[in-house]
C-alpha positions as CSV (number, residue, x, y, z in Angstrom):
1,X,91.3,113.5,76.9
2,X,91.3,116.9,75.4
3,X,89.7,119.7,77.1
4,X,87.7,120.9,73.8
5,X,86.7,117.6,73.4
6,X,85.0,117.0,76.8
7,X,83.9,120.6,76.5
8,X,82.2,119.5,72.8
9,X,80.5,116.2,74.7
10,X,79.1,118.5,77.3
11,X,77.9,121.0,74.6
12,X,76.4,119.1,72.6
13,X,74.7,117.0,75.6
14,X,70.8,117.1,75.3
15,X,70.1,116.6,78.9
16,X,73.3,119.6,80.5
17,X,70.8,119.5,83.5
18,X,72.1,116.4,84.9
19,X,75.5,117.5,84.5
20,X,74.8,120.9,86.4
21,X,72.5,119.3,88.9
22,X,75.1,116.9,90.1
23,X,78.0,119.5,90.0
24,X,75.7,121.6,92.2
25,X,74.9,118.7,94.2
26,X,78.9,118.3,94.5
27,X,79.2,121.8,95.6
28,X,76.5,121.4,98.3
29,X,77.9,118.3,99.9
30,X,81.9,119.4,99.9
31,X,80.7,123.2,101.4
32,X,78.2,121.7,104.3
33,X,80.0,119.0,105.1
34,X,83.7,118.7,104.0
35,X,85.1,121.5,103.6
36,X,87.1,123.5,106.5
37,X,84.7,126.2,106.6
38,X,81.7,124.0,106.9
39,X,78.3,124.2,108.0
40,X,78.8,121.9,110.8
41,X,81.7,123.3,112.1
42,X,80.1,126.8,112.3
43,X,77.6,126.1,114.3
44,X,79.5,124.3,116.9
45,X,81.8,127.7,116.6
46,X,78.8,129.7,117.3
47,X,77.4,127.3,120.1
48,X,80.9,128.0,122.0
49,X,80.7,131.3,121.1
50,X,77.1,131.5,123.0
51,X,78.7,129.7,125.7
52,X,81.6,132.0,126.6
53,X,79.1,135.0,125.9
54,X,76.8,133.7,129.2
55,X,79.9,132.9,130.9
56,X,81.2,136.2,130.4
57,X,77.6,137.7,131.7
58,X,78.6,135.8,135.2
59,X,81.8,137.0,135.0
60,X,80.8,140.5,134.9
61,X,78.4,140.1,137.2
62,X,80.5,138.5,140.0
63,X,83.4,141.2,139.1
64,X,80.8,144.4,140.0
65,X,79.6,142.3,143.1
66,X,83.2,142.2,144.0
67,X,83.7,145.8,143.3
68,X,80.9,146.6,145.4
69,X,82.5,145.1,148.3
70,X,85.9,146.3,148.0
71,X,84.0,150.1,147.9
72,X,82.5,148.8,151.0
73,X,85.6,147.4,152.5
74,X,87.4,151.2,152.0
75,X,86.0,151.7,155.7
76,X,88.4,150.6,158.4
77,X,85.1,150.2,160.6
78,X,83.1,148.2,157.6
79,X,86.3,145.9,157.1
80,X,86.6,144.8,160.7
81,X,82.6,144.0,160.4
82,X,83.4,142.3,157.6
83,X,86.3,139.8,159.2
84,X,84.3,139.5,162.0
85,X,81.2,138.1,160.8
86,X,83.2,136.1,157.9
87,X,86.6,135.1,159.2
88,X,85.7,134.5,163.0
89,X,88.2,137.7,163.6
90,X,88.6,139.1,166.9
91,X,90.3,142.1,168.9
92,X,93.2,140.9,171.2
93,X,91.1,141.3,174.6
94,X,88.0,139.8,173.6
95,X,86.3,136.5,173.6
96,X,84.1,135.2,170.7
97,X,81.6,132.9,171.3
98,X,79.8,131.0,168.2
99,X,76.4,129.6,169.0
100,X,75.1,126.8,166.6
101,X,71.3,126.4,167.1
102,X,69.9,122.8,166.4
103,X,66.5,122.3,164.3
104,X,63.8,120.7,166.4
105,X,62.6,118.2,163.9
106,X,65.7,116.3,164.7
C-alpha cells in the first residue's frame, strides 16, 4: 500500500480521534512498560539507589567511629588500655584474672 494512500484514508477519516487515541495509547504502553528505559525499571533503579544511599550513611558512620579510635589509639598508654580490656593482653610479669559473674535468677 502506498503511503499517500493510507495518508488520504486517514485524512479523510471522520472519526482521526480513534486513530490518535490508540496511537497514544501505543505510546503509553511501549514507554511504561516495554521499553528499556521504562517506568518499571526506573523505579526499581531508584529503590537500589535509596538502598546504597542508607548503606552508604552506615558506612560513613562506622568509618568516623573508626577514625575516632584510631585518634584515640595514637597514645601508647590508651592502646595498651585498649588491648587490655579488648584482647585479654597482658605485660610479661603479670597475671590476668577474668571474673564471670552469674545472674541470680538462674
Amino acid at each position: 500500500m502506498n503511503f499517500r494512500v493510507l495518508w488520504e484514508r486517514i485524512r479523510n477519516n471522520k472519526k482521526p480521534y480513534l486513530l490518535y487515541g490508540t496511537i497514544l495509547l501505543a505510546f503509553i504502553i511501549w514507554m511504561f512498560f516495554l521499553d528499556t528505559n521504562s517506568w518499571s525499571i526506573h523505579s526499581e533503579l531508584n529503590q537500589e539507589i535509596d538502598r546504597l544511599e542508607k548503606e552508604r550513611k552506615v558506612l560513613n558512620e562506622i568509618i568516623k567511629k573508626d577514625q575516632k579510635t584510631i585518634e584515640i589509639l595514637q597514645d601508647q598508654d590508651s592502646l595498651e588500655r585498649f588491648a587490655r580490656e579488648n584482647y585479654g593482653h597482658k605485660k610479661n610479669n603479670e597475671t590476668v584474672f577474668i571474673i564471670e559473674s552469674q545472674d541470680s535468677s538462674n
